[in-house]
N, C-alpha and C positions, 0 to 999 in steps of 0.2 A: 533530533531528526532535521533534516536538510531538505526541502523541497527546493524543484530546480520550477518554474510555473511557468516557464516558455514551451516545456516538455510536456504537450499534454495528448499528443497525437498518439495514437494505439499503433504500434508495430504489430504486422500482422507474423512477422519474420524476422530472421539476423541477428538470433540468440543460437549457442551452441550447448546448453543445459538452465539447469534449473541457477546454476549460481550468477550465470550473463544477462539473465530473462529480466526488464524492465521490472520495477514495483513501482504500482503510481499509487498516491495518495488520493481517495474518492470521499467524495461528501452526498450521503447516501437521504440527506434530509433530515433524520434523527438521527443517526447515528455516521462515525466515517471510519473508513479502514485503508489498510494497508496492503495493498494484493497485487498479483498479478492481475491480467486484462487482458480480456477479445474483445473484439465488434464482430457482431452476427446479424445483418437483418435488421437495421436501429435498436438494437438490444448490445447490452453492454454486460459482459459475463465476466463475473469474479471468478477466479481461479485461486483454490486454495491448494496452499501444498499438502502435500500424499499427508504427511508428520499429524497432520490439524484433523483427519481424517473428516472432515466436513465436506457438504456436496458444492457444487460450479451454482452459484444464484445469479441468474439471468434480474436487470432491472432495464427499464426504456430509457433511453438516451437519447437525449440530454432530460425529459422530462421530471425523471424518476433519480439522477444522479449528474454531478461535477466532479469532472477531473481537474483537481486540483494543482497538478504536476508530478513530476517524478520523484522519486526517493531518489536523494543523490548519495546520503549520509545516514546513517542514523550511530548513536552515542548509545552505551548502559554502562551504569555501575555494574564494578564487578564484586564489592564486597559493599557492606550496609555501612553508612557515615558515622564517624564514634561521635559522641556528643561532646559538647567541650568542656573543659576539664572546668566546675567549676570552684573557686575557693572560697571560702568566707572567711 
């Protein structure tokens, strides 16, 4: 994965679906994720997609979470690594 860290400003707007919509990288304190994002209120709301079927978790911002930056990239294997061959 590719974080861009200059990119940490919430667009409230100037996506056209879900594949244009910013993903930023958040560090949540324990744990961090990978999600969409609003600003509501000093509250910072994760936005999962419909797929994850999980609810929107509002946390206080900045107290409660850092925006790390944006997702510019991210990388997956697409089949499992073979081991290498080995001979005796």
């Amino acid at each position: 994965m590719r974080i861009d860290p200059r990119q940490r400003k919430i667009p409230s707007f100037g996506w056209h679906g879900d594949h244009d919509r910013p993903i930023f990288f958040v560090d949540l304190r324990e744990y961090c994720v990978c999600t969409w994002c609003e600003m509501l209120d000093g509250r910072l709301i994760l936005v999962p997609s419909q797929q994850s079927k999980r609810r929107a978790q509002q946390v206080r911002y900045p107290a409660e979470a850092t925006i790390v930056g944006r997702v510019t990239a991210i990388t997956q294997d697409i089949v499992e690594p073979q081991p290498p061959d080995v001979r005796a």
